[in-house]
Structure formats: structure tokens, C-alpha cells
Chimera marker file (.cmm) of the C-alpha trace (Angstrom):
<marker_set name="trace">
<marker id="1" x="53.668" y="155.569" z="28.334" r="1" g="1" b="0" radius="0.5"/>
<marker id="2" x="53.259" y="152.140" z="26.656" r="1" g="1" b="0" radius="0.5"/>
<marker id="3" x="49.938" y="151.404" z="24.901" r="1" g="1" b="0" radius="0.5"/>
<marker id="4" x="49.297" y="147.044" z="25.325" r="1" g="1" b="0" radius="0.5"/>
<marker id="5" x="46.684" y="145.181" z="23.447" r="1" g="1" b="0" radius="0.5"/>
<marker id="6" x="45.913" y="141.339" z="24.151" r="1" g="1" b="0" radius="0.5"/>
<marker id="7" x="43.425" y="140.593" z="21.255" r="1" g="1" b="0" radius="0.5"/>
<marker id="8" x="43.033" y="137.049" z="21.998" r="1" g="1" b="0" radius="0.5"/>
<marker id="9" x="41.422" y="138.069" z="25.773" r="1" g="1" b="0" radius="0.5"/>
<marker id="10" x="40.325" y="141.628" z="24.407" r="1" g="1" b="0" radius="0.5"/>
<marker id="11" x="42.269" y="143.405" z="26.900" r="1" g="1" b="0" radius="0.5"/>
<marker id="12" x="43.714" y="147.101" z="26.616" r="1" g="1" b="0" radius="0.5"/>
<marker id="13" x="46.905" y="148.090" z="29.196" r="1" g="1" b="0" radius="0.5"/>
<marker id="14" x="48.152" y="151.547" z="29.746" r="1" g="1" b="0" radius="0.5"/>
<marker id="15" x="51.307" y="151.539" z="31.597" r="1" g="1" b="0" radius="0.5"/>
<marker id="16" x="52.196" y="154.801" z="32.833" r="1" g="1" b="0" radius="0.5"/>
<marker id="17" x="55.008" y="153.848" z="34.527" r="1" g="1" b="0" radius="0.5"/>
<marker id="18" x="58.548" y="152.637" z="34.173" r="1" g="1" b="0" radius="0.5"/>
<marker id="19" x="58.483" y="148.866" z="33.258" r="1" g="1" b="0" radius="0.5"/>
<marker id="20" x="58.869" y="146.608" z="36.173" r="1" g="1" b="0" radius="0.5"/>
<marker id="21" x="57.227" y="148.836" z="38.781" r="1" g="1" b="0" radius="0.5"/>
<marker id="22" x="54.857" y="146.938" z="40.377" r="1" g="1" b="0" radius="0.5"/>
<marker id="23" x="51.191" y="147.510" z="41.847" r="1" g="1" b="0" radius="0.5"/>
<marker id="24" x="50.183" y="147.877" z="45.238" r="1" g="1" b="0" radius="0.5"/>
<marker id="25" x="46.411" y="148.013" z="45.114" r="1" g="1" b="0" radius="0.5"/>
<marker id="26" x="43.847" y="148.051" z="42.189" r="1" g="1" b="0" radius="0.5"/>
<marker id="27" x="40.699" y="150.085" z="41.998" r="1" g="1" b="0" radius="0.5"/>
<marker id="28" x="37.884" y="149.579" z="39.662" r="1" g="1" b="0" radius="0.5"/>
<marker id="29" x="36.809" y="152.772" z="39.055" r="1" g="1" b="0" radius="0.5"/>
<marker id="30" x="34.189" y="151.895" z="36.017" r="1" g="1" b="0" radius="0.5"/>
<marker id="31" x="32.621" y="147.771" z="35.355" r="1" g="1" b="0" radius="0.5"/>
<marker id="32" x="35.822" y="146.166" z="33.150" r="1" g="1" b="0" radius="0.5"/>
<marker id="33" x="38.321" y="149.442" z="33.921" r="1" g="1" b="0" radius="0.5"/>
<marker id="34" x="40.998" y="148.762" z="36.939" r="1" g="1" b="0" radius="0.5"/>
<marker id="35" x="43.472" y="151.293" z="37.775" r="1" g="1" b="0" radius="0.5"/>
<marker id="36" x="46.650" y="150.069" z="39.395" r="1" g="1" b="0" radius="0.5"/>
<marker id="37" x="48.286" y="152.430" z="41.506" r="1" g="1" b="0" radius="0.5"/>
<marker id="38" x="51.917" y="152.321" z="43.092" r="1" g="1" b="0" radius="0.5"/>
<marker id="39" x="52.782" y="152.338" z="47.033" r="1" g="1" b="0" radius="0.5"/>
<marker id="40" x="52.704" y="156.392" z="47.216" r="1" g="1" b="0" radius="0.5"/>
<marker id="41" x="49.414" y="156.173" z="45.671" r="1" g="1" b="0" radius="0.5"/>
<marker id="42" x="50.484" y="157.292" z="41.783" r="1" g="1" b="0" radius="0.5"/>
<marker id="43" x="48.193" y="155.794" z="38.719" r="1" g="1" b="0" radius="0.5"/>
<marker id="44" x="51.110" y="153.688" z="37.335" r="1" g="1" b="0" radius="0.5"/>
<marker id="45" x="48.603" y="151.477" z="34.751" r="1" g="1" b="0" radius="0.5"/>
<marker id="46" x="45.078" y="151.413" z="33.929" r="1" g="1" b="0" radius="0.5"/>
<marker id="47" x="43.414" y="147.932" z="32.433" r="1" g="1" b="0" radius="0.5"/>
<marker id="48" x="40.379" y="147.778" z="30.407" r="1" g="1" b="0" radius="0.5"/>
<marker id="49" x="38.516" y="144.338" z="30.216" r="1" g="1" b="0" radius="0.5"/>
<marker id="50" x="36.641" y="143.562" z="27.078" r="1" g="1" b="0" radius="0.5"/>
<marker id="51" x="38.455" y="146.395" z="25.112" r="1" g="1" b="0" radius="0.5"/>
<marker id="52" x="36.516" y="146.671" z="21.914" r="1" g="1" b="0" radius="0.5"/>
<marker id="53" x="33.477" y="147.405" z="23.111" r="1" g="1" b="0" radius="0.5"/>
<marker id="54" x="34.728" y="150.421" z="25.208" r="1" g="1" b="0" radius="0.5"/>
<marker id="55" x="36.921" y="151.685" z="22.434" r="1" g="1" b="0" radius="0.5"/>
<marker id="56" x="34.880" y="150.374" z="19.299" r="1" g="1" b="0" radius="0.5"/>
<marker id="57" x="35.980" y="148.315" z="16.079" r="1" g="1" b="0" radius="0.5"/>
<marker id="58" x="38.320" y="150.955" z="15.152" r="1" g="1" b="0" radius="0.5"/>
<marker id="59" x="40.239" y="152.783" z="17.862" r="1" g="1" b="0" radius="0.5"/>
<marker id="60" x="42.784" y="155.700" z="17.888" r="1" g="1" b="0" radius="0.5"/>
<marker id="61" x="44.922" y="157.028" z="20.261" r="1" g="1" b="0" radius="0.5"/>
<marker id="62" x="45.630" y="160.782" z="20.920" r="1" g="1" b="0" radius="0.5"/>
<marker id="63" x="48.147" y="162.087" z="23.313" r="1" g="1" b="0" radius="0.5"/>
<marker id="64" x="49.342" y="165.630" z="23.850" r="1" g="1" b="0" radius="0.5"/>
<marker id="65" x="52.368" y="166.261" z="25.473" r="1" g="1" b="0" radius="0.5"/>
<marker id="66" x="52.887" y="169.198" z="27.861" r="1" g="1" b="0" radius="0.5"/>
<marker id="67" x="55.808" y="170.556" z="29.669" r="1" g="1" b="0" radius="0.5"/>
<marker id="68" x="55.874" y="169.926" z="33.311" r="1" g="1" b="0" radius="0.5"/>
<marker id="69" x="55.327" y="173.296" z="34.860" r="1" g="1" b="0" radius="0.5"/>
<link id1="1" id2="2" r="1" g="1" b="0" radius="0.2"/>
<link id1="2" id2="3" r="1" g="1" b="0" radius="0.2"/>
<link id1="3" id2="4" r="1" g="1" b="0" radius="0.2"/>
<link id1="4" id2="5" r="1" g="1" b="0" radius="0.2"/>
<link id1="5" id2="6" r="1" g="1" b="0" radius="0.2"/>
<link id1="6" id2="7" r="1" g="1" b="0" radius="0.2"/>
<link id1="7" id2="8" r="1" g="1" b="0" radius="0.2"/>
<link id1="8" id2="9" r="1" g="1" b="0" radius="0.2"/>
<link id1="9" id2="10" r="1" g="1" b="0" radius="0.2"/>
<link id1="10" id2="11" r="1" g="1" b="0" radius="0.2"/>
<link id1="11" id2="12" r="1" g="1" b="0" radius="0.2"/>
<link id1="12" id2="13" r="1" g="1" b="0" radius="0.2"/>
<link id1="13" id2="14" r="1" g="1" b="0" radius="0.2"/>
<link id1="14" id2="15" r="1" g="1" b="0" radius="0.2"/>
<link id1="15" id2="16" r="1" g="1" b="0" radius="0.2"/>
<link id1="16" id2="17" r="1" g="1" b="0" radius="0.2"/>
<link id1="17" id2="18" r="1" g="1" b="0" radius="0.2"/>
<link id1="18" id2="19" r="1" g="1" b="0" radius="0.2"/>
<link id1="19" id2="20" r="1" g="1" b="0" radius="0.2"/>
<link id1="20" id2="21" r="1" g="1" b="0" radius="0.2"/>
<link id1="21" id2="22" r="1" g="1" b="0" radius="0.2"/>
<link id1="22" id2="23" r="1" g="1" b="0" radius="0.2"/>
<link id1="23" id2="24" r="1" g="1" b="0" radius="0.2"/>
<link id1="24" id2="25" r="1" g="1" b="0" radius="0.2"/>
<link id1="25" id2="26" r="1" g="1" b="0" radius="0.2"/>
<link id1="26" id2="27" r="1" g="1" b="0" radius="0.2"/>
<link id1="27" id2="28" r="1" g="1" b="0" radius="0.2"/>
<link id1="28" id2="29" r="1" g="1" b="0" radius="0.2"/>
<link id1="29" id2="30" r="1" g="1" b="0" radius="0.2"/>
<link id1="30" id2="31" r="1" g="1" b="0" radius="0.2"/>
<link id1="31" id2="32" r="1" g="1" b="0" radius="0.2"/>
<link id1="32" id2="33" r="1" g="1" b="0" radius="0.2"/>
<link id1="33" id2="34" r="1" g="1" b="0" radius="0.2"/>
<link id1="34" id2="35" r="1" g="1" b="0" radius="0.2"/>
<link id1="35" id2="36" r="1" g="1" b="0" radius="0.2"/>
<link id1="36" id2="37" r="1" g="1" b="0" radius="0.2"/>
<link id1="37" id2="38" r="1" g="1" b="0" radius="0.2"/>
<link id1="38" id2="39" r="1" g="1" b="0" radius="0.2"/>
<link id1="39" id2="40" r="1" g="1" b="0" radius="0.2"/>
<link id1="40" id2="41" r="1" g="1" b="0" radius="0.2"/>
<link id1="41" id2="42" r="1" g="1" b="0" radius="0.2"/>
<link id1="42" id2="43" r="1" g="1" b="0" radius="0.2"/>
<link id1="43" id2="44" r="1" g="1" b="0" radius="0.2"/>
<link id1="44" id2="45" r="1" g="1" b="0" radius="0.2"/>
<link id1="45" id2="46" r="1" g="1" b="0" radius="0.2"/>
<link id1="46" id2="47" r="1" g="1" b="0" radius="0.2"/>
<link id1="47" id2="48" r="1" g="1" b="0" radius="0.2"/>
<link id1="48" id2="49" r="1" g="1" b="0" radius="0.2"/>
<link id1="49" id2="50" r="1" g="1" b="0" radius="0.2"/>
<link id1="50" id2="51" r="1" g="1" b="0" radius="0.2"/>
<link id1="51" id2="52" r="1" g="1" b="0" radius="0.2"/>
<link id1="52" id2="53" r="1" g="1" b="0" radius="0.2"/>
<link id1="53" id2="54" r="1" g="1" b="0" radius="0.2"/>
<link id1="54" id2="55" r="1" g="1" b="0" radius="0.2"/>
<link id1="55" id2="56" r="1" g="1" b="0" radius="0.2"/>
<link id1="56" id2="57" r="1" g="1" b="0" radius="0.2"/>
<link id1="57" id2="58" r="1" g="1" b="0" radius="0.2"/>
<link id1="58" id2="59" r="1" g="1" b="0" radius="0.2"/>
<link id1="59" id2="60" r="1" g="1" b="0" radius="0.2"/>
<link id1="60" id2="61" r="1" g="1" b="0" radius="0.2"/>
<link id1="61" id2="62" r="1" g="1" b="0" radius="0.2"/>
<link id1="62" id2="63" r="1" g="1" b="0" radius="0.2"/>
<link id1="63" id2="64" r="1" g="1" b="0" radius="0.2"/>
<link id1="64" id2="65" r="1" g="1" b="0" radius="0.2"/>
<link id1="65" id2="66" r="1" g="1" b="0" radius="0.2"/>
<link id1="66" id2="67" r="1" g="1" b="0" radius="0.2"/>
<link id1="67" id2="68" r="1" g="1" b="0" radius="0.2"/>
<link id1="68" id2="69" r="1" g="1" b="0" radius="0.2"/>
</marker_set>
């Protein structure tokens, strides 16, 4: 997973997926969040449009890991 911020446009990308892969279709599921999804349907990145005011002044990321079962 690879965390992107664009401060100058205020934008937050998650890519979930191996660089390069590219989108098929994009859904917005929420005003200002798209999800981009891959040709089998998988979530491969999800973009959120004016960033700091979902995430506040001061954001922090938490991820736990889990082995695939």
C-alpha cells in the first residue's frame, strides 16, 4: 500500500495495488471519495478530494497487518 498526498490540490491517494496497474471504472461511493477498481472488479486505489477537511489539520495513519488466512 502506498499512502499519496498532493497538498497543492488537497488530494489524498491510496494505492492498493501494484504501481502501474491501471483503472477500469471509478465509483464515488461518498461526495469527494472515488474508488478505482481493476477489470476483475478489485479496489486497487481510493482518492479523496479536498483531503483536509475529511482527515482534519493533523492526520495519522493506522494500519494493521494480518496474515492471509
Amino acid at each position: 500500500m502506498k499512502v499519496e498526498y498532493d497538498a497543492k490540490r488537497d488530494l489524498l491517494y491510496l494505492l492498493l495495488a501494484p504501481e502501474g496497474k491501471r483503472a477500469a471504472r471509478t465509483e464515488t461511493v461518498a461526495p469527494g471519495v472515488h474508488v478505482d477498481f481493476d477489470r476483475d472488479g478489485k479496489i486497487i486505489g481510493i482518492e479523496v478530494v479536498e483531503a483536509s477537511s475529511v482527515v482534519g489539520a493533523d492526520p495519522s495513519l493506522e494500519v494493521a497487518l494480518r496474515p492471509a488466512s
